[in-house]
C-alpha positions in Angstrom: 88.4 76.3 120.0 89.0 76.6 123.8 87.7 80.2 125.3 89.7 83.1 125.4 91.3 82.5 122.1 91.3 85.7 119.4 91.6 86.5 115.7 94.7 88.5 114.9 94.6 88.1 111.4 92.2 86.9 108.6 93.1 86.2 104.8 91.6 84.6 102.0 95.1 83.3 101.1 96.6 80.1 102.5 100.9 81.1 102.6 99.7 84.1 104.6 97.9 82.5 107.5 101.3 80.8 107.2 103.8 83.3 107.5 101.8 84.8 110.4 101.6 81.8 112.2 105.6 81.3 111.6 106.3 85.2 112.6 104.3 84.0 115.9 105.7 81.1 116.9 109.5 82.7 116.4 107.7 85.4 119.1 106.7 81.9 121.6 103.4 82.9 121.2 100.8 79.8 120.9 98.5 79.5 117.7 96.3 78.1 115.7 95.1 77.9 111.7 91.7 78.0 111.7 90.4 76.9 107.7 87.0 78.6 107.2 87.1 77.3 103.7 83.9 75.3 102.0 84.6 71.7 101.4 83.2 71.2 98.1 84.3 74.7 96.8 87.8 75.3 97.8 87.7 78.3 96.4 85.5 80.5 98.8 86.2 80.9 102.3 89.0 82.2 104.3 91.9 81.4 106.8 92.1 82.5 110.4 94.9 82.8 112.7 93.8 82.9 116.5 96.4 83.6 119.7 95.2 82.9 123.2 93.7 86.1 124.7 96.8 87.2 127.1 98.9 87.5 123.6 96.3 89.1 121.7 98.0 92.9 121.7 101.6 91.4 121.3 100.8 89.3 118.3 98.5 92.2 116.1 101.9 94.0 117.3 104.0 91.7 115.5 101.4 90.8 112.6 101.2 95.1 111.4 103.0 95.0 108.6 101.8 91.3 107.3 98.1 93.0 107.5 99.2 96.3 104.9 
């Protein structure tokens, strides 16, 4: 991942990292899916959804009620 890049949200379920990363892109704001899962134990890990720095504020903005 390129520098200047943030976390706005983190989940251990895969649809949600979706629905954030669709509720960005509708806003025109760049991101990426980050799977912080384990290979061999799907089961354990997590999902991360990064926005480039500038966007940071505008997408934990958007992302409020997806985190409650």
């Amino acid at each position: 991942m390129e520098k200047g890049w943030k976390e706005v949200f983190l989940t251990v379920h895969e649809y949600q990292a979706y629905i954030a990363r669709d509720l960005l892109r509708e806003a025109g704001i760049p991101v990426v899916i980050m799977n912080r899962r384990d290979s061999p134990y799907q089961t354990f890990g997590e999902f991360a959804v990064v926005v480039p720095g500038e966007t940071e504020e505008t997408a934990n903005d958007l992302l409020k009620e997806l985190k409650n």
